[in-house]
Residue frames as a rotation matrix with the C-alpha (Angstrom) as fourth column:
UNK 1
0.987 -0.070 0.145 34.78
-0.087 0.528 0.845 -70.25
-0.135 -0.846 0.515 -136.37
UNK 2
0.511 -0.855 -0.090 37.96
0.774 0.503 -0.384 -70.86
0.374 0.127 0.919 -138.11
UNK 3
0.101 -0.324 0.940 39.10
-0.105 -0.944 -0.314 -66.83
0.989 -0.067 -0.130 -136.83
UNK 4
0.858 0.116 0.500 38.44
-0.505 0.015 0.863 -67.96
0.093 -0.993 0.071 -133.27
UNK 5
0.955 -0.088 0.283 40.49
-0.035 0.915 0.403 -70.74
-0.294 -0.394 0.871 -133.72
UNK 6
0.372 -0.824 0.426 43.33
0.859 0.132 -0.496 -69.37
0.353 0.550 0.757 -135.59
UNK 7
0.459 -0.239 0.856 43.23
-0.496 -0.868 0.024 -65.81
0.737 -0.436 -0.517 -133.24
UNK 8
0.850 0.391 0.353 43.32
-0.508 0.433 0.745 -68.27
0.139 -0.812 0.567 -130.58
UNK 9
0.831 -0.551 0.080 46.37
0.550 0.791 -0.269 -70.21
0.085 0.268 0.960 -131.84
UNK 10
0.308 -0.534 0.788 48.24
-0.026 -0.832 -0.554 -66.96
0.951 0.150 -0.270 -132.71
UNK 11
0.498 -0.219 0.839 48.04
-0.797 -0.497 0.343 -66.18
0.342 -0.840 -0.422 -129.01
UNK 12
0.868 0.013 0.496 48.49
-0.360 0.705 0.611 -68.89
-0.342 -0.709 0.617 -127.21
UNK 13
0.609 -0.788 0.090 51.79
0.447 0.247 -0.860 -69.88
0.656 0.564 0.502 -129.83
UNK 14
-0.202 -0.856 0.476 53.63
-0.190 -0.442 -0.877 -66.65
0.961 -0.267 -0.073 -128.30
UNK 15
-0.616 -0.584 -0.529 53.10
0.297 0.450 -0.842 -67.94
0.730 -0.676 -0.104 -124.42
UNK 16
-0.849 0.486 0.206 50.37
-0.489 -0.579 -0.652 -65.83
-0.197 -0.655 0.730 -123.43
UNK 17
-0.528 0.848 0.042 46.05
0.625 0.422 -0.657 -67.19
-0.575 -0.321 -0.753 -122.44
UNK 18
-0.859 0.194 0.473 43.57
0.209 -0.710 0.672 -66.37
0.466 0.677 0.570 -124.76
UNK 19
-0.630 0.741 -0.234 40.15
0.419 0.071 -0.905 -65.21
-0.654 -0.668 -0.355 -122.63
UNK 20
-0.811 0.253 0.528 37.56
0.380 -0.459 0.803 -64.50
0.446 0.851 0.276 -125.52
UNK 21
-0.622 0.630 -0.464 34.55
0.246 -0.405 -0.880 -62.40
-0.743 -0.662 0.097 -124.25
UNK 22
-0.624 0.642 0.446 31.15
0.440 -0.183 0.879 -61.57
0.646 0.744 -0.169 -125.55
UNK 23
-0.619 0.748 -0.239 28.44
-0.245 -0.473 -0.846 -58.69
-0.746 -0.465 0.476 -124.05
UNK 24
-0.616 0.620 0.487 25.60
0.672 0.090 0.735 -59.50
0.411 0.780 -0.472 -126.05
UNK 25
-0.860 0.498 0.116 22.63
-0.510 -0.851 -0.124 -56.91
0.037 -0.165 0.986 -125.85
UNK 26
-0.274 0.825 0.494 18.79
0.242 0.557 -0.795 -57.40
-0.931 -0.098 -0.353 -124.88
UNK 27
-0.687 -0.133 0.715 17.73
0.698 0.153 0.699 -58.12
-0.202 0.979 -0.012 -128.63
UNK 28
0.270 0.633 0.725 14.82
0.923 -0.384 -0.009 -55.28
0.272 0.672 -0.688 -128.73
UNK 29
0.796 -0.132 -0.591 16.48
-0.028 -0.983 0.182 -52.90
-0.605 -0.128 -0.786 -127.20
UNK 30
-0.547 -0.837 -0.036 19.30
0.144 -0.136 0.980 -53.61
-0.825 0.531 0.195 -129.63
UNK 31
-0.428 0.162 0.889 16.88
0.903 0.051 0.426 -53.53
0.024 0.985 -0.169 -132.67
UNK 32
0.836 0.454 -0.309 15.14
0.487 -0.872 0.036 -50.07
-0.253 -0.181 -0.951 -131.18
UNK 33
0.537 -0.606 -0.587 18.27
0.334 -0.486 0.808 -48.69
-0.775 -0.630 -0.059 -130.73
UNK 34
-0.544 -0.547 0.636 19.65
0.681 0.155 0.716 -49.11
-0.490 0.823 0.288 -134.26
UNK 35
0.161 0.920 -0.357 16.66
0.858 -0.309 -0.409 -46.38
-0.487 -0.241 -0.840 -134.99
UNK 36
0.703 -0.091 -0.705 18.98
0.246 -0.899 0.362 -43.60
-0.667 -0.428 -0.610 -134.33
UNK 37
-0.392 -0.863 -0.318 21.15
-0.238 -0.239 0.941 -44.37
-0.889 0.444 -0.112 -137.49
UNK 38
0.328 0.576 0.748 18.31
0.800 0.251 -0.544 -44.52
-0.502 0.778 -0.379 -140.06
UNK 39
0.805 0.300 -0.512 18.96
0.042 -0.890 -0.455 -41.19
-0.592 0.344 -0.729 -141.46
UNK 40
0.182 -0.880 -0.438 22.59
-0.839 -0.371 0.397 -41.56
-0.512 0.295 -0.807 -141.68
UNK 41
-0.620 -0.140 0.772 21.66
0.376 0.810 0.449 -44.98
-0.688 0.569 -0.450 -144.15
UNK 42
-0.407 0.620 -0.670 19.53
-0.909 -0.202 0.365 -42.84
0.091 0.758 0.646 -146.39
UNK 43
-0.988 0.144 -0.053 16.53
0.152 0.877 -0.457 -45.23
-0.019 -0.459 -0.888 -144.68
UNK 44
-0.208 0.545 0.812 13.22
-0.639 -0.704 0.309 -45.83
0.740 -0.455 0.495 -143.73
UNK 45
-0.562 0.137 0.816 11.87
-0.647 0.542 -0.536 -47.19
-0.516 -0.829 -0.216 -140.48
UNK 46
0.818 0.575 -0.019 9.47
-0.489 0.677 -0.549 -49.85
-0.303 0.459 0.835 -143.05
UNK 47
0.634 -0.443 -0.635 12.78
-0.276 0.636 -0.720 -50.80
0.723 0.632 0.281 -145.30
UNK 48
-0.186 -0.673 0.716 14.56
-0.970 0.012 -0.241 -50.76
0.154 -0.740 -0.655 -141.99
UNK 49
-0.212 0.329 0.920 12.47
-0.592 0.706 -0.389 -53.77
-0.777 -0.628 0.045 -140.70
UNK 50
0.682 0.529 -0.505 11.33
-0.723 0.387 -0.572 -55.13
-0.107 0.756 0.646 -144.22
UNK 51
-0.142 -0.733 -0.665 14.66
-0.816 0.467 -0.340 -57.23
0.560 0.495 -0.664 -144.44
UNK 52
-0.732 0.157 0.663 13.42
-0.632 0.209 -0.746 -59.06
-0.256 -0.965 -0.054 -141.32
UNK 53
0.108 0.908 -0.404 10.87
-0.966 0.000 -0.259 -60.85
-0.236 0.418 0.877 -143.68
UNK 54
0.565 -0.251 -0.786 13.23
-0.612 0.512 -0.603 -62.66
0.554 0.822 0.136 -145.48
UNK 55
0.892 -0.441 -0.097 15.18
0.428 0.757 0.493 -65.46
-0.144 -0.481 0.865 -143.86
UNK 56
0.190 -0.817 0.544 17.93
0.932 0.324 0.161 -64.80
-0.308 0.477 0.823 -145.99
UNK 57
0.700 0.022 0.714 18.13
0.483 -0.751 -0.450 -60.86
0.527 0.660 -0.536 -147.11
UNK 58
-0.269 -0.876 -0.401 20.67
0.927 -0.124 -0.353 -58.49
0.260 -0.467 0.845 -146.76
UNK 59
0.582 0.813 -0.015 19.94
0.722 -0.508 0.470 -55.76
0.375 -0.284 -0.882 -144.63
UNK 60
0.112 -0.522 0.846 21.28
-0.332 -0.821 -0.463 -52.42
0.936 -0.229 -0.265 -143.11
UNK 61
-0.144 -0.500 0.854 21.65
-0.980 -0.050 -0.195 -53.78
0.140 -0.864 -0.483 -139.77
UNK 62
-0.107 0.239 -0.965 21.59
-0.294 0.920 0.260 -57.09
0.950 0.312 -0.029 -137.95
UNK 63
0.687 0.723 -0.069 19.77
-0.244 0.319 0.916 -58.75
0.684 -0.612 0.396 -135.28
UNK 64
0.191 -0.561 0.806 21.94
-0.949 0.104 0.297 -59.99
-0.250 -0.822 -0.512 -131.97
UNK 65
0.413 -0.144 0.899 21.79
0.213 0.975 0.059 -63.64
-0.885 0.167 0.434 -133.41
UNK 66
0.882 -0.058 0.469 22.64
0.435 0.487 -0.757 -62.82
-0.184 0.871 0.455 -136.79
UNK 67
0.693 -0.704 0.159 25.28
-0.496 -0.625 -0.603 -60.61
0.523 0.339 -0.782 -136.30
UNK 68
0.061 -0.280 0.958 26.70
-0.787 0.577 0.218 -63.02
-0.614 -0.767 -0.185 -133.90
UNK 69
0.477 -0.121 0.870 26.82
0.167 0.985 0.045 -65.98
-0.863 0.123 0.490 -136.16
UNK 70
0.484 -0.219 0.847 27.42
0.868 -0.003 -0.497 -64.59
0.112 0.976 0.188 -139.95
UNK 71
-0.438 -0.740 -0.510 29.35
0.605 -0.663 0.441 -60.99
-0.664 -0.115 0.738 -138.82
UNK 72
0.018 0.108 0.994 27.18
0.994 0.103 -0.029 -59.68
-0.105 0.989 -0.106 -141.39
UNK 73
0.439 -0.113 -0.891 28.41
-0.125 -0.990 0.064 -55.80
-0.890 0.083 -0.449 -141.99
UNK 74
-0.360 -0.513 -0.779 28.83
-0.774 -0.302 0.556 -55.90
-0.521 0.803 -0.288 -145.81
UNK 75
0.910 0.402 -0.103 27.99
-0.415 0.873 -0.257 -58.26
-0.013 0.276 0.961 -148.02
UNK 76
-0.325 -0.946 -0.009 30.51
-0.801 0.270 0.535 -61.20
-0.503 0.181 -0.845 -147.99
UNK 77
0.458 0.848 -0.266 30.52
-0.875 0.376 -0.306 -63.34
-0.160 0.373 0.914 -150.01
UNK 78
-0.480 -0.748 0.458 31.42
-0.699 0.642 0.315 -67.35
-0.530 -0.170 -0.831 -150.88
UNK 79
-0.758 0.003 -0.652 30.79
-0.436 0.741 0.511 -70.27
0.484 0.672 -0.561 -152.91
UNK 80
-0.772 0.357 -0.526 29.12
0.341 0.931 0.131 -72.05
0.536 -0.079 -0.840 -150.45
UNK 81
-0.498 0.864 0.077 26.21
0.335 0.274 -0.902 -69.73
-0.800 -0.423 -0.425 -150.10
UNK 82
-0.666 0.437 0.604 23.25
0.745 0.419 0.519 -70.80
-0.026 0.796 -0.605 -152.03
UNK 83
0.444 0.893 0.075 21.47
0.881 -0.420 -0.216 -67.15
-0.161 0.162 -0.974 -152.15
UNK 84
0.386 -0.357 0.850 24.53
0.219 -0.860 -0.461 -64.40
0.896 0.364 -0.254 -152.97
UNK 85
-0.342 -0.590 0.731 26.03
-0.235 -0.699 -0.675 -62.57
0.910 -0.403 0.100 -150.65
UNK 86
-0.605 0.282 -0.745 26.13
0.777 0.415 -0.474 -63.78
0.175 -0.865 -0.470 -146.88
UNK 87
-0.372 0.372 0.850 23.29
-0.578 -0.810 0.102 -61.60
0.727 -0.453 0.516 -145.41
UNK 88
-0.074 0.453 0.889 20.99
-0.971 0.171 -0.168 -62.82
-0.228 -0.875 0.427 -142.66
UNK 89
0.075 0.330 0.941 21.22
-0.310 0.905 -0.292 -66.30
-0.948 -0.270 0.170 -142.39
UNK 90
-0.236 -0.207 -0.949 22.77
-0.944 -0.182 0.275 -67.21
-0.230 0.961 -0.152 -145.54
UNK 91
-0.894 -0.446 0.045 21.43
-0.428 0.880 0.207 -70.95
-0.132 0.166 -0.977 -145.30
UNK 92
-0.365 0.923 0.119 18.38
-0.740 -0.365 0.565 -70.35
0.566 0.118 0.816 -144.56
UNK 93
-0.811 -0.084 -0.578 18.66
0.337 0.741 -0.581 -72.68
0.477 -0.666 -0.573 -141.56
UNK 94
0.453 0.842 -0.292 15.31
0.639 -0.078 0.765 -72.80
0.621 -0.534 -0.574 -138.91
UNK 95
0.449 0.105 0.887 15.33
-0.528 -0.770 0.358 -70.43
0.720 -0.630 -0.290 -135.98
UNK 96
0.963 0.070 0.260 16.26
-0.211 0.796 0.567 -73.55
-0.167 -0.601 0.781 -133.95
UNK 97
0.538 -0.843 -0.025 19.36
0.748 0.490 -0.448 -74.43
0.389 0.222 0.894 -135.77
UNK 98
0.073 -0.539 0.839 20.71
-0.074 -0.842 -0.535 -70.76
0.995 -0.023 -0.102 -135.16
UNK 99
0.654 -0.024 0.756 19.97
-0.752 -0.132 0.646 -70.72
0.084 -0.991 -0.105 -131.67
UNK 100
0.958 -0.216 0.190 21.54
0.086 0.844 0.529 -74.21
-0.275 -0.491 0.827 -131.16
UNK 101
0.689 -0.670 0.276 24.77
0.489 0.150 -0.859 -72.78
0.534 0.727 0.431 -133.40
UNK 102
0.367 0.008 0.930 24.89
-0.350 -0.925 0.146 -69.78
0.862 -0.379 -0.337 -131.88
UNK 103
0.948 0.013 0.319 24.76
-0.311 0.266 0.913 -71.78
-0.073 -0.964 0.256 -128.17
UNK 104
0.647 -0.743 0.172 27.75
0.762 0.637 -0.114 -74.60
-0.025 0.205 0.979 -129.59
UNK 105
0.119 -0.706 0.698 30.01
0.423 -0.600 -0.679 -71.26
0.898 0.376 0.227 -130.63
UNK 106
0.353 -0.211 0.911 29.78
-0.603 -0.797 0.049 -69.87
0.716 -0.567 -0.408 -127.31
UNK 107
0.840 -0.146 0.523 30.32
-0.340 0.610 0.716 -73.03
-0.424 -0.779 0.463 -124.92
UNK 108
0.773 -0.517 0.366 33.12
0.581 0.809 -0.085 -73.95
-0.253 0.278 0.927 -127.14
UNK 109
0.017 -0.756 0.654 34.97
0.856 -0.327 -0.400 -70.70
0.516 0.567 0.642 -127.74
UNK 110
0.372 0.258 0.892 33.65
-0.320 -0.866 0.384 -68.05
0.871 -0.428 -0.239 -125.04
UNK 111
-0.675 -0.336 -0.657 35.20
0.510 0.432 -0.744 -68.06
0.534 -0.837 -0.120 -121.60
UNK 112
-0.634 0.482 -0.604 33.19
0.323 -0.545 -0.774 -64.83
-0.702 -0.686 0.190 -119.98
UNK 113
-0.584 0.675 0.450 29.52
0.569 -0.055 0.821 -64.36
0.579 0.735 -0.352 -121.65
UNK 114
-0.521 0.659 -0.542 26.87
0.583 -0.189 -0.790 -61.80
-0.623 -0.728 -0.286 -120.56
UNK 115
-0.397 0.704 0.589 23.98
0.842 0.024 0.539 -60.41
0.366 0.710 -0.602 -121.70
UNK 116
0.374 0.586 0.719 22.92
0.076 -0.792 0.606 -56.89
0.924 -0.172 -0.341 -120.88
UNK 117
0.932 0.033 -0.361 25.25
0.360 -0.182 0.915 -56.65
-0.036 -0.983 -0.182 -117.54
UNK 118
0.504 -0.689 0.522 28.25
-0.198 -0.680 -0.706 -54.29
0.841 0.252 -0.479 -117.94
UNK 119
0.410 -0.558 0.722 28.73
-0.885 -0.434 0.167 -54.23
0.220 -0.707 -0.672 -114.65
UNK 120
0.727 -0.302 0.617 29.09
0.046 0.918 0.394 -58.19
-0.685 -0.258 0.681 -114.27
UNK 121
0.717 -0.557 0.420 31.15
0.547 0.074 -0.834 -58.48
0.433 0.828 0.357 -117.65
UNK 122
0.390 -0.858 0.334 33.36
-0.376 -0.480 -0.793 -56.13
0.841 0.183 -0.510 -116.45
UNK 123
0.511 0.323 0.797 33.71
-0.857 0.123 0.500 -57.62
0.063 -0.938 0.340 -113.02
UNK 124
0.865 -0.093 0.493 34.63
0.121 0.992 -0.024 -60.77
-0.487 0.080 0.870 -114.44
UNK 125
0.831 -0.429 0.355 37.03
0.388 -0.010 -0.922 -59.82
0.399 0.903 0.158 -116.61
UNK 126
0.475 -0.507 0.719 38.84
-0.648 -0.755 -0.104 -57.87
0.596 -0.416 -0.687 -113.98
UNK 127
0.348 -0.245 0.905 39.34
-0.720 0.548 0.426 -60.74
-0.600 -0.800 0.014 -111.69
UNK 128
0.880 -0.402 0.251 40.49
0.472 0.690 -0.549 -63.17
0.048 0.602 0.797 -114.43
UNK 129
0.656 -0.625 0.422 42.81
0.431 -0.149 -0.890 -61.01
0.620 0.766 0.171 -115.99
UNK 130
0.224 -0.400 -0.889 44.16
0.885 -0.298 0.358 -58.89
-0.408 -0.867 0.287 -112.55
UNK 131
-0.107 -0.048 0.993 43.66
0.560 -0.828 0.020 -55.44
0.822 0.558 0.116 -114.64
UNK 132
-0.293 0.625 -0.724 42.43
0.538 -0.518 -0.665 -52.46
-0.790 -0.584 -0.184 -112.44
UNK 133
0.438 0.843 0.312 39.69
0.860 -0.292 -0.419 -50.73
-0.262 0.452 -0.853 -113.67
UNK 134
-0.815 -0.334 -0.473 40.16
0.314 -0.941 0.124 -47.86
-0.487 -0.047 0.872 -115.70
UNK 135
0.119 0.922 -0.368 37.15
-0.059 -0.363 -0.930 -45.31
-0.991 0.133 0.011 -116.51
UNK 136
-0.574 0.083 0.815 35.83
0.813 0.171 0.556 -45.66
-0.094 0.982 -0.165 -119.73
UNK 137
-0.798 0.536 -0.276 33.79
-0.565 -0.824 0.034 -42.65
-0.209 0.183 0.961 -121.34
UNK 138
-0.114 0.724 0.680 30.43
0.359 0.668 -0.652 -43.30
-0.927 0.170 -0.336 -122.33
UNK 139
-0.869 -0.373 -0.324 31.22
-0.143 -0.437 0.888 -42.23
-0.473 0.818 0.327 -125.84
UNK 140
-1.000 0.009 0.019 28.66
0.020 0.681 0.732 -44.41
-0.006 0.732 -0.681 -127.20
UNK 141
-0.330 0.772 -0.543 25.26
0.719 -0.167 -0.674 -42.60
-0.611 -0.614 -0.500 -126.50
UNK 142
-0.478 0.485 0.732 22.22
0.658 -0.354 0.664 -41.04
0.581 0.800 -0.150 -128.21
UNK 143
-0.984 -0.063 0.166 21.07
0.040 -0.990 -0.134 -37.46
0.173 -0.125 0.977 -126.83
UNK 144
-0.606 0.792 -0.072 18.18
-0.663 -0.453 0.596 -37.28
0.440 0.409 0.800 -128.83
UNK 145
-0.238 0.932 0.272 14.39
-0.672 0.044 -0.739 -38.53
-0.701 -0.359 0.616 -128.26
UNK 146
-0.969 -0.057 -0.241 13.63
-0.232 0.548 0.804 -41.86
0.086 0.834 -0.544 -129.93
UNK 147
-0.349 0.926 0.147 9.70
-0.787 -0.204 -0.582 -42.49
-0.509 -0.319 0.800 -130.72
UNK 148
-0.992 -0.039 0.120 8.11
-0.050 0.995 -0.083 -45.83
-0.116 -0.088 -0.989 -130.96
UNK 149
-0.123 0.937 -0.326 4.45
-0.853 0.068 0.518 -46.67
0.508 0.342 0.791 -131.99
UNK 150
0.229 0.445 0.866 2.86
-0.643 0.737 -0.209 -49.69
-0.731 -0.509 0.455 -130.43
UNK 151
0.947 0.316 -0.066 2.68
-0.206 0.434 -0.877 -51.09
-0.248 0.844 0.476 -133.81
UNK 152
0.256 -0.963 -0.089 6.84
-0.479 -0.047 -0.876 -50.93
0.840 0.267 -0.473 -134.46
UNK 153
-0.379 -0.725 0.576 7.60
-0.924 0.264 -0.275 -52.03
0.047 -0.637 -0.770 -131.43
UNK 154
0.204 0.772 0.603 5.31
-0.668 0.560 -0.491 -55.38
-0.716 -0.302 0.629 -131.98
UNK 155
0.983 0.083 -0.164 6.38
-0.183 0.513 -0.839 -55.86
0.014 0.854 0.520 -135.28
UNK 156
0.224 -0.903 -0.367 9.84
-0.521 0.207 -0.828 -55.89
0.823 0.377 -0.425 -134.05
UNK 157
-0.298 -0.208 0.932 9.29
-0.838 0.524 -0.151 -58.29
-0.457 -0.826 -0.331 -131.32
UNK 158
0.789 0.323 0.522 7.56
-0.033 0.872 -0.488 -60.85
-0.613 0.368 0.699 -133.83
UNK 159
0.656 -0.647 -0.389 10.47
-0.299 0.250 -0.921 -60.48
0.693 0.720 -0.029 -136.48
UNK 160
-0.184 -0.961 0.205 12.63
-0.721 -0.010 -0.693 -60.87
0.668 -0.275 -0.691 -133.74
UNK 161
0.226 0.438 0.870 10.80
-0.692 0.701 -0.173 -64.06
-0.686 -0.563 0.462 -132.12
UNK 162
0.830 0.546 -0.111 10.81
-0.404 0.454 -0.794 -65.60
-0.383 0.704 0.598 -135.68
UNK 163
0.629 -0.777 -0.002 14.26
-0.650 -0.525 -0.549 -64.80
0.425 0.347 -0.836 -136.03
UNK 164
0.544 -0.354 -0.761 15.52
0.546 0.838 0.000 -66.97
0.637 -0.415 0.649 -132.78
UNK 165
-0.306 -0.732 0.609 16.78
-0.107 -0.609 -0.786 -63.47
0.946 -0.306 0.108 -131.09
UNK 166
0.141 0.180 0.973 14.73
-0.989 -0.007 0.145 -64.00
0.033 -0.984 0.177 -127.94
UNK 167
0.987 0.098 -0.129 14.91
-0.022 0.871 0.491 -67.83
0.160 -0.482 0.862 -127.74
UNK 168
0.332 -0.841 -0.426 19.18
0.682 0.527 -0.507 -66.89
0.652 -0.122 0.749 -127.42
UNK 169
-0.263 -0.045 0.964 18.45
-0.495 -0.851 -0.174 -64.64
0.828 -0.523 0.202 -125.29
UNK 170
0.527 0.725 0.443 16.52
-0.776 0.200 0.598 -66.80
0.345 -0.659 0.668 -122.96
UNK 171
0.953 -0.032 -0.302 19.03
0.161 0.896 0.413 -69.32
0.258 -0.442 0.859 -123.35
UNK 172
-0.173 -0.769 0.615 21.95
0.201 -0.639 -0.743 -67.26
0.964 -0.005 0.266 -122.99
UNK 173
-0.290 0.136 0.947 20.85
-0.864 -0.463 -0.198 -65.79
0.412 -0.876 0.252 -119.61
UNK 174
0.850 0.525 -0.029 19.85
-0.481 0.799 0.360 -69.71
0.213 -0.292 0.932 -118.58
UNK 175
0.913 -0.324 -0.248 22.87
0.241 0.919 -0.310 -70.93
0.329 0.223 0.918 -119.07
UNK 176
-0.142 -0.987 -0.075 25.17
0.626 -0.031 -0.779 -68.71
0.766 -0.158 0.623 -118.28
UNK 177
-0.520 0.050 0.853 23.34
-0.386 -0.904 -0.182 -66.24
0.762 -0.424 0.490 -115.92
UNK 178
-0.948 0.170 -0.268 21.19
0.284 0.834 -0.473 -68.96
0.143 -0.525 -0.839 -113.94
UNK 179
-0.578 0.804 -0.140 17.96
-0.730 -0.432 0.530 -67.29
0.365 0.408 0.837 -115.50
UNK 180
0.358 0.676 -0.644 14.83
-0.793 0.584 0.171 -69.59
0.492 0.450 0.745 -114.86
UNK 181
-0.469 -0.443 -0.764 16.95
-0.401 0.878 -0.262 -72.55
0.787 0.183 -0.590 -113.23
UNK 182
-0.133 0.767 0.628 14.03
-0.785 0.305 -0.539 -72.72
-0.604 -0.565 0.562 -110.57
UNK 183
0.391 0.872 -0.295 12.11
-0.897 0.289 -0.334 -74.62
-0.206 0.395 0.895 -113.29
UNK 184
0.178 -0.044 -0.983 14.37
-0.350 0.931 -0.105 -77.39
0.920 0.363 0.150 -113.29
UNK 185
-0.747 -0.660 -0.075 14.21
-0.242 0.375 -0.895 -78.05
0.619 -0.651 -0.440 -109.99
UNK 186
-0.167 0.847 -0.505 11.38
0.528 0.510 0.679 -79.49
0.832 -0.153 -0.533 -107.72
UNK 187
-0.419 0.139 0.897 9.35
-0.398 -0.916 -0.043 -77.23
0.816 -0.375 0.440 -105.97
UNK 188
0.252 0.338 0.907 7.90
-0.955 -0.064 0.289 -79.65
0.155 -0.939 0.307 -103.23
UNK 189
-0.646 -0.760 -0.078 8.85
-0.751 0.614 0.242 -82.54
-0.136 0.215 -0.967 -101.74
């Protein structure tokens, strides 16, 4: 948090508006997707998901919540966590607390949030900022043929349930996308 707050200062010091943005991905297609770079971690699809066990382990990739709260690419490390190196959840906080961190870091430092909508995100960002669009390649694409068992794709929807990736998903797209906001309203009179 303190990087938000001290990028944030930076700017804003020399006269100019910071607008911080986040695209977040739908969390199993972000954890499928990460598939396509097992090989090039000397991997396997078991040790891939095996960190996913542990609250607290450090793993070749990370989840939409955890990479979102702890940045975790590498191990970093500090004093004040009580299992080594920051990996997933280095507190070993509930699913609950993350989500609810996770929620506090965006309503307090995000101006434009979306989940899985390019085209909104970019939309938004255009009209804030008065850019004009300019084409982007799609550099960032996989060719090849990814294959999925029933069984993998289950076991990474429970690690990722357990985790708290779909319950900031759900509230992510509530809150900022007006997901669901039927249900708080009365349906007859």
């Amino acid at each position: 948090e303190h990087v938000l707050k001290k990028g944030g200062a930076d700017v804003e010091a020399q006269g100019c508006e910071m607008i911080n943005t986040v695209m977040l991905r739908d969390p199993l297609n972000h954890a499928m997707s990460l598939y396509k770079i097992i090989p090039g971690k000397n991997s396997s699809r078991e040790e891939w998901t095996k960190h996913l066990n542990s609250p607290t382990e450090q793993g070749l990739w990370a989840t939409i919540l955890d990479f979102f709260l702890y940045n975790n690419h590498g191990a970093r490390k500090s004093v004040n966590y009580p299992n080594g190196p920051g990996g997933r959840n280095p507190f070993n906080v509930t699913k609950e607390v993350k989500v609810a961190r996770a929620m506090e870091l965006l309503h307090r430092h995000f101006d434009i949030v979306t989940l899985g909508d390019h085209a909104k995100f970019t939309e938004t960002l255009l009209s804030w900022t008065g850019w004009k669009p300019i084409r982007m390649p799609h550099a960032n694409s996989f060719r090849g043929k990814l294959r999925y068992t029933k069984k993998e794709v289950e076991t990474l929807q429970k690690l990722l349930e357990k985790n708290g990736d779909f319950d900031f998903a759900d509230q992510v797209k509530y809150e900022y996308h007006d997901h669901l906001s039927y249900l708080g309203r009365a349906q007859w009179p």
